[in-house]
C-alpha positions in Angstrom: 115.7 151.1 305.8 114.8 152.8 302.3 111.5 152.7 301.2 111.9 150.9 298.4 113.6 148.2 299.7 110.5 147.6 302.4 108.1 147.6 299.6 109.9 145.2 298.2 109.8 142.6 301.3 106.2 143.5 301.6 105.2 142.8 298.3 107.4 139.2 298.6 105.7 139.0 302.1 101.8 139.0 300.5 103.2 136.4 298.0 104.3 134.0 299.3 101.3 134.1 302.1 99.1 134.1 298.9 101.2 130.9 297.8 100.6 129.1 301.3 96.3 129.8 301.1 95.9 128.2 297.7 98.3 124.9 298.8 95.6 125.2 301.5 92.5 125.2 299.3 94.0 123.2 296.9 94.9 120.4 299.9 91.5 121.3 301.4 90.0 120.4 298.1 91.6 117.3 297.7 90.1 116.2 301.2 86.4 117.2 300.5 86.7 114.8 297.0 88.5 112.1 298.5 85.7 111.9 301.9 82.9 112.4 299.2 84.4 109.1 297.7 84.5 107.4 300.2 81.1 107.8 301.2 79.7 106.9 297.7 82.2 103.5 297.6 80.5 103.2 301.2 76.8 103.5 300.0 77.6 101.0 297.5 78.7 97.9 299.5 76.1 95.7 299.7 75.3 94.6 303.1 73.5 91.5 304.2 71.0 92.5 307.6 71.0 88.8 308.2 74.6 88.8 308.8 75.7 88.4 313.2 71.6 87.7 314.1 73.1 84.4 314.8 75.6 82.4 316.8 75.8 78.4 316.0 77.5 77.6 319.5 78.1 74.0 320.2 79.8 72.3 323.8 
């Protein structure tokens, strides 16, 4: 195999591993936002403590 021609492959080789880690962050990024909006839409819901204290049963 010539020289050149491995160097070649190599150098494609690092790209497109380069190309596959920042679709990783980017995706990775995309997750942390989306959970750190979920938890503020969470912290916003108002929430009655009163409600399922108590059962009107009747035989």
């Amino acid at each position: 195999m010539d020289i050149a021609v491995l160097s070649m492959a190599m150098s494609q080789s690092k790209a497109q591993t380069a190309a596959g880690i920042a679709v990783a962050k980017m995706a990775m990024d995309t997750n942390n936002e989306t959970g750190t909006q979920m938890t503020e839409m969470m912290k916003n819901f108002a929430v009655d403590p009163n409600l399922g204290n108590h059962i009107d049963v009747s035989v």
